[in-house]
ZAMARGU-4260 file (C-alpha; in steps of 0.2 Angstrom, whole numbers, plus 5000, padded with zeros to 4 digits):
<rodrens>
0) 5053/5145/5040 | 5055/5133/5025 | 5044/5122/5018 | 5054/5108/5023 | 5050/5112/5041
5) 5032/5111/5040 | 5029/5098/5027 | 5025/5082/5041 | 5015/5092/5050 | 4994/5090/5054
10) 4982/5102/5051 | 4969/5104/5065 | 4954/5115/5065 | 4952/5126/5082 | 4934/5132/5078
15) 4928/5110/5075 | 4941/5102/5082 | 4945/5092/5064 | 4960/5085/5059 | 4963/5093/5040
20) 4976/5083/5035 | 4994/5085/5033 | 5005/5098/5027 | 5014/5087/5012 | 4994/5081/5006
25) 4989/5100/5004 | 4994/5112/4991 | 5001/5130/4994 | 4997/5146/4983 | 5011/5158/4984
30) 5011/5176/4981 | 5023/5176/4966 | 5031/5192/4969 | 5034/5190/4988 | 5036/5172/4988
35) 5022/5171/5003 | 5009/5159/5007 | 4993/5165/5003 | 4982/5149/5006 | 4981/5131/5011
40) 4972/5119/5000 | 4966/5104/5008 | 4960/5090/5000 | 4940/5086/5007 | 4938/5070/5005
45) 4949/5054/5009 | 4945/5037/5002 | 4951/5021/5004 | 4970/5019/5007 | 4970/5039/5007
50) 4965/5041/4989 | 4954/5055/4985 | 4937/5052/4981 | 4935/5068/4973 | 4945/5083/4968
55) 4936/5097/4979 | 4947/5107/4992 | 4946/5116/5004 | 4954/5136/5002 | 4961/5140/5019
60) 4968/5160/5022 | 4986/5158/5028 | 4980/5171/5041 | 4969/5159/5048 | 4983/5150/5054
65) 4987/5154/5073 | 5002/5141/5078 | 5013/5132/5070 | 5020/5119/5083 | 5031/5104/5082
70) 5017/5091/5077 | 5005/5101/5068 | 4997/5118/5062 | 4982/5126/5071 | 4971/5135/5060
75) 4955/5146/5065 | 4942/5144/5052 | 4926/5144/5053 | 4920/5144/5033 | 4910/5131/5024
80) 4916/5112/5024
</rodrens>
């Protein structure tokens, strides 16, 4: 799968039922010899017209991600917000 063909997609929590974010608002961090995704970093907090209030994130496994569908990306994570 490429980038390209997840990068509009939302990120939805299974555990709370929270909407993330989007694919193309997050940053990746890649395994630099194989080239895979290691992690999700979401942004935590959304201001006004989508500007960050801050600059914490939110370190999601790549193995917490069960499905990647057509509109979005279900992850399973339960760690601290």
């Amino acid at each position: 799968m490429n980038l390209s063909e997840i990068a509009g997609k939302e990120i939805v929590n299974l555990v709370t039922g929270e909407r993330l974010g989007v694919i193309g608002e997050c940053d990746l961090i890649l395994d630099e010899t194989t080239g895979n995704i290691l992690a999700l970093l979401v942004p935590k907090e959304r201001g006004f017209f989508g500007l960050r209030k801050d600059k914490s994130v939110l370190e999601v496994p790549w193995r917490s991600v069960k499905k990647i569908g057509n509109d979005m990306i279900i992850i399973e994570y339960d760690g601290i917000y």
